[in-house]
N, C-alpha and C positions, 0 to 999 in steps of 0.2 A: 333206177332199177329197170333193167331191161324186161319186155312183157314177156311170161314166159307160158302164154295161154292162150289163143284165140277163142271165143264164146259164140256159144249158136245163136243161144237168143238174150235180148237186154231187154228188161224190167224196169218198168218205171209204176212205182205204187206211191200212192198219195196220203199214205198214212201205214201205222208200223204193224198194225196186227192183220189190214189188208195184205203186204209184203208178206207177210210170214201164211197165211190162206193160199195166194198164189204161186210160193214157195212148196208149199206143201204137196199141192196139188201136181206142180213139175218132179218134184220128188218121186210119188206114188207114182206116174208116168216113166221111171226109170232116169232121170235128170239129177246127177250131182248140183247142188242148188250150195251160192253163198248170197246171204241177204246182208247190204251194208246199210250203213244209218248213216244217211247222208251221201253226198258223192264222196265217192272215195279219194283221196290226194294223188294215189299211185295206182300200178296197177297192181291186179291180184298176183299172190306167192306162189296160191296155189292152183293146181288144174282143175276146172269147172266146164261143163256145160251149160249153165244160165246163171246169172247174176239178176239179183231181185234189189233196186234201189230204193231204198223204203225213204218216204217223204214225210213232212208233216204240213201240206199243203191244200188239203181236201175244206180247211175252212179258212185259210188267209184268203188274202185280197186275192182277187184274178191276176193280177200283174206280178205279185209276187211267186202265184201256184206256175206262172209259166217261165218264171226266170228260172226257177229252182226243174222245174220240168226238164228245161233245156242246156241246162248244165248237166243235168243227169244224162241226157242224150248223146252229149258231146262224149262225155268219159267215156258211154256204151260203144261209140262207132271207131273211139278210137281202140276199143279192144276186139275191134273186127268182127262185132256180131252183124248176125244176118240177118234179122227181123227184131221187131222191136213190139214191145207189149205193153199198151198204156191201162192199170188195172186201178179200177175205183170202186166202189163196196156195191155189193150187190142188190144194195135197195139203193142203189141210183142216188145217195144220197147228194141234192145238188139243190141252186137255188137260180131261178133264173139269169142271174149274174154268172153263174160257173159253179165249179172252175172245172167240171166236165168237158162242156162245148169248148171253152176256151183254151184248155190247154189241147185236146184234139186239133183243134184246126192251128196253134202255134205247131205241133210236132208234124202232123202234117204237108205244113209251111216248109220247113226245115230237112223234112224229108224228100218233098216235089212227090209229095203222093197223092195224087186225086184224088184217092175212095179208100176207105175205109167201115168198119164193120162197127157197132154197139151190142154189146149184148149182157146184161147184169145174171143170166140166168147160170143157177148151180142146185140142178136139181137134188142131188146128194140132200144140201144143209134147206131144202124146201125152197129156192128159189125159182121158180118158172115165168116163161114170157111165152105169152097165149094170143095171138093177133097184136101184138104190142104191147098188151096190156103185161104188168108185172105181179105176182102173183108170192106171196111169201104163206106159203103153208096152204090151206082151204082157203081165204081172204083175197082181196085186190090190199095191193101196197098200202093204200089208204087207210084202211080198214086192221091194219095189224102193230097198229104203236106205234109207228113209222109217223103220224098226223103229230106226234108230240113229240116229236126230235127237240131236243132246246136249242140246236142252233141251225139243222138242215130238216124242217118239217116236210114231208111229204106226202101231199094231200092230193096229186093227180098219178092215177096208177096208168096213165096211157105213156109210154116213155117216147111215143112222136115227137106230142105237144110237148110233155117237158121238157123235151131238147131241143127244139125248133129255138125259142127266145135269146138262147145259149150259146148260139154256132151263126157264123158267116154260111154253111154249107145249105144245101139242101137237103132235108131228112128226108128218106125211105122207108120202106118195110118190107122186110124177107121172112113171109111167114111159114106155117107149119108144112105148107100143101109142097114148101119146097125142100125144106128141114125133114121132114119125114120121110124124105123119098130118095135122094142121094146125093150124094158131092157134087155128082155134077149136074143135078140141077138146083144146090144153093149155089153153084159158080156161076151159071144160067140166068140165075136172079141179080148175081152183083152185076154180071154185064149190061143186063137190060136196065137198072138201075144209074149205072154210067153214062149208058146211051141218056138216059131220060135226064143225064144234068148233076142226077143226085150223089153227093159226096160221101154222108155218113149213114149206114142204114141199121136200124134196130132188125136183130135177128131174133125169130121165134126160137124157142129150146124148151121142151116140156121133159126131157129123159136126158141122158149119158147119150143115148147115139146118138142124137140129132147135133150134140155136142161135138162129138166126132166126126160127125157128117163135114159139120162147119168149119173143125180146126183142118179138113183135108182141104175143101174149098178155099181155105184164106193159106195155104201153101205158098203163094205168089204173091202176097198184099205185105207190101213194107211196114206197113203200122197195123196191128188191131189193138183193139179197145174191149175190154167188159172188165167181169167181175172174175172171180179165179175159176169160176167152171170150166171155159175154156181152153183152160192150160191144159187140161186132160186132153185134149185133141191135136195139141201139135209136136210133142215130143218125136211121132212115130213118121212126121216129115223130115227128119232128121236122122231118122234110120235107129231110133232111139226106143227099147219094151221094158218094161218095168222089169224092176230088179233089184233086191234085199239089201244088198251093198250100199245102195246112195244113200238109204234114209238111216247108216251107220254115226251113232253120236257117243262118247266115253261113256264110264260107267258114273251115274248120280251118287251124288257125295252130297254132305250137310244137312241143315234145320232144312223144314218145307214150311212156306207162309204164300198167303194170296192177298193182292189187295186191288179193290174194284173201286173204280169213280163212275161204273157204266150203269144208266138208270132203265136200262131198256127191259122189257120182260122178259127175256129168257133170264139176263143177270138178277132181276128180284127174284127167280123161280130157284136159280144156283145159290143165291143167301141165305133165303131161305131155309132148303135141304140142308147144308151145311150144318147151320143151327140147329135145326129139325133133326139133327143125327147128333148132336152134343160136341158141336164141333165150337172151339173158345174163339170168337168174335167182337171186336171192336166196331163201333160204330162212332163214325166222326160227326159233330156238330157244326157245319160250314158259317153258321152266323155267329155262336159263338167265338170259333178260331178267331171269324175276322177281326171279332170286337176285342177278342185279346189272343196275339199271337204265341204268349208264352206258354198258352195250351197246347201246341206244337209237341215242346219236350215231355210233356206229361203221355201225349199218347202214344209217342217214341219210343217211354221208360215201358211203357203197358205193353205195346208189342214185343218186346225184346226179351221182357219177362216172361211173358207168355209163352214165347218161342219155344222157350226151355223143355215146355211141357209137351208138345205136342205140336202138327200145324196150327197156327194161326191168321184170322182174315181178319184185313182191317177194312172198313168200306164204307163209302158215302152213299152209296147205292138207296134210293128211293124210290116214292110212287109220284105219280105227275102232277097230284096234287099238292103233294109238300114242296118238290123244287119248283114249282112255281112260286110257290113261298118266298122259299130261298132265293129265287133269280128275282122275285120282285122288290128284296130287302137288297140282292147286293148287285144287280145286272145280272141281267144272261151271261155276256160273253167272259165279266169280269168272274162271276160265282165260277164258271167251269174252268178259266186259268186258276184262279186259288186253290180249287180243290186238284188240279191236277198236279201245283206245285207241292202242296201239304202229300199226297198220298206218295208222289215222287222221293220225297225226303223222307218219307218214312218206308219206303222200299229199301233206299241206300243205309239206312242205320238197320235194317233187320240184315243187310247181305255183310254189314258190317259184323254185325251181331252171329255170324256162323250160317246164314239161311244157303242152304247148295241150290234149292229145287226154287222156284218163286214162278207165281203164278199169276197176272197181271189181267185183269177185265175191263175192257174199254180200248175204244182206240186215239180217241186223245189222249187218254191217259198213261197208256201203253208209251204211245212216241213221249212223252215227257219223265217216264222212268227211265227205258233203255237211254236218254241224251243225260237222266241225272246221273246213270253207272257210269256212264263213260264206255258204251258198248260200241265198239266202231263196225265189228262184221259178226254174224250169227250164220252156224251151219244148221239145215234143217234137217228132223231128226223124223220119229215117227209120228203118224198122226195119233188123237186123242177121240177126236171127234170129227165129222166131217169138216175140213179148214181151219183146224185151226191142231198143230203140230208141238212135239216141244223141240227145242232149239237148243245151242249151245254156244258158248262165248264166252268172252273174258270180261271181267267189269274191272274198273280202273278207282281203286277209292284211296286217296289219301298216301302216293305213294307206291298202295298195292296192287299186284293185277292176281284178280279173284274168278278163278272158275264157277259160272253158273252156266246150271240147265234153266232155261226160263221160256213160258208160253205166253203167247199176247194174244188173249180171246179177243173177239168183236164181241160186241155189245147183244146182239144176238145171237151169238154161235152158240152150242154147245146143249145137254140134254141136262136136267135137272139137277143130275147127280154129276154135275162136269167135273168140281171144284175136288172132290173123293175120288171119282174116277180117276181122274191126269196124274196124282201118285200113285197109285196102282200100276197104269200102263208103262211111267217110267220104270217104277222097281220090276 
């Protein structure tokens, strides 16, 4: 198929509910936005301005986060974009092994780009960097639930030092005193930063301008790096103002159901509410399951019934002291594959069972539903909540290709009443 689009900018996100955040955010910026799940095989049908490669690499090996990195790069350059956007969650989630540092300085590598920018801040959904330090809501990083990730803990809120053990480069800082003041003295600070050696630098962002300040400043820089704040700043390098039309999605059809494997506070605060409003809830047993798998179809038949009546949530969602429980009876790494396989499967028999609207929390969990439908691209649609949008696509089950609308929260996104909310905003 001959390409029949050139693209401004190419997306590389490292997990599927970060893509759909950074999606969103070029959206609202006036950016027609297609987000695909996985490298795509061909090129795109249709005409876009940014392509969002949504990855599930944020916790594999390092070697594998940069093979799949740089496949995704390769597709991008050959659909003629002009900058490229390596986008990872906004509480920096990483462990000194990566796969931050390391796919940075691989895409870097690849690019012949010296210098590049870090920045997780998105003030909107509460994230700010304040002299370095990261900052989710009133708290340092540390201090806000982020210390009991089960598989990316983050327990140093200065994002220097976290990055430093992660990267070949030399880390920097482009703080407030330059962010505050104007493009061109955060371009001021990248050069003097260059001069001095240093590669990749953490950028202060406490508001939306300083956001903008920066996306004017990295105008000229082949690779940046952060979390989806950013996106808001570079649309309008491309001659690009927001505009009603892009964030156009069909009109919602079918049952509405949610189902969450995300353990983080804001998702116990969205289970909560839900129930708390008389909303019909499943809750899964992950030791059970293990011990016997034929409990699978049981809570398969329970959602599907359920559906009938109304939204329904299924969810493994906990407090850190019980999935320590669970991760201590069946693994960490192995507890969070299981339950993202079980809540996957039970996504696909409710889209089976008639569900249009579906509603997914977590971002592991997220990439392991949209690969069980069979979603290959998602147009992004309106937001919901700060970053996190609903989307539109086809799922692939059994033969069939089935229109859904579907949202992939992050594990922190979203205000109390998300799960109520995001039907409302669709209909």
């Amino acid at each position: 198929m001959a390409r029949v689009n050139t693209i401004l900018l190419g997306c590389i996100a490292d997990d599927f509910t970060g893509a759909t955040d950074l999606a969103n955010n070029l959206v609202r910026a006036g950016m027609r936005v297609v987000q695909t799940v996985g490298v795509p095989g061909e090129p795109l049908a249709e005409s876009v301005d940014a392509v969002v490669i949504s990855l599930k690499s944020r916790t594999v090996a390092p070697k594998q986060a940069i093979e799949q990195s740089l496949a995704a790069l390769t597709w991008l350059q050959a659909q003629g974009a002009k900058q490229f956007y390596f986008k990872y969650c906004s509480t920096f989630d990483s462990t000194e092994q990566g796969n931050i540092g390391p796919v940075a300085d691989a895409l870097m590598k690849a690019l012949d780009a010296d210098f590049t920018i870090a920045t997780p801040a998105f003030p909107d959904a509460g994230r700010t960097v304040y002299q370095g330090y990261l900052f989710v809501g009133d708290v340092l990083l540390n201090e806000s639930g982020m210390q009991d990730h089960p598989l990316t803990p983050m327990r140093d809120p200065n994002l220097v030092r976290v990055l430093k053990p992660q990267t070949q480069h030399a880390v920097g800082l482009v703080n407030y005193r330059a962010t505050t003041q104007s493009a061109q003295a955060v371009a001021a600070r990248f050069d003097e930063l260059r001069a001095q050696g240093v590669g990749i630098a953490i950028v202060d962002a406490v508001g939306n301008d300083d956001l903008y300040r920066i996306g004017e400043a990295a105008r000229e820089l082949k690779l940046v790096t952060g979390g989806s704040g950013l996106a808001i700043g570079l649309p309008a390098n491309f001659g690009i103002k927001p505009n009603v039309q892009a964030a156009q999605l069909p009109a919602p059809v079918g049952k509405r159901a949610i189902v969450s494997g995300s353990c983080s506070r804001a998702t116990q605060a969205q289970v909560a509410n839900f129930i708390q409003h008389g909303g019909k809830a499943i809750a899964l047993d992950p030791v059970a399951l293990s011990q016997d798998p034929d409990k699978l179809e049981h809570y398969r038949d329970q959602a599907r019934l359920a559906v009938q009546q109304g939204p329904v949530l299924v969810y493994s969602t906990t407090t850190p002291d019980l999935l320590a429980e669970v991760q201590a009876a069946l693994g960490a790494m192995q507890a969070g594959e299981m339950v993202e396989g079980w809540i996957a499967s039970i996504a696909c028999s409710l889209v089976q069972a008639g569900v249009g609207q579906l509603i997914v929390a977590g971002g592991e969990t997220s990439g392991a539903v949209v690969q069980a439908l069979g979603i290959e691209q998602l147009r992004i649609g309106a937001q919901i909540d700060p970053g996190v949008p609903w989307c539109h696509g086809l799922a692939k089950r059994q033969g069939t290709t089935l229109p859904l609308h579907i949202s992939l929260k992050s594990g922190n996104f979203g205000g109390a009443d998300f799960f109520t909310k995001a039907f409302e905003v669709l209909a």
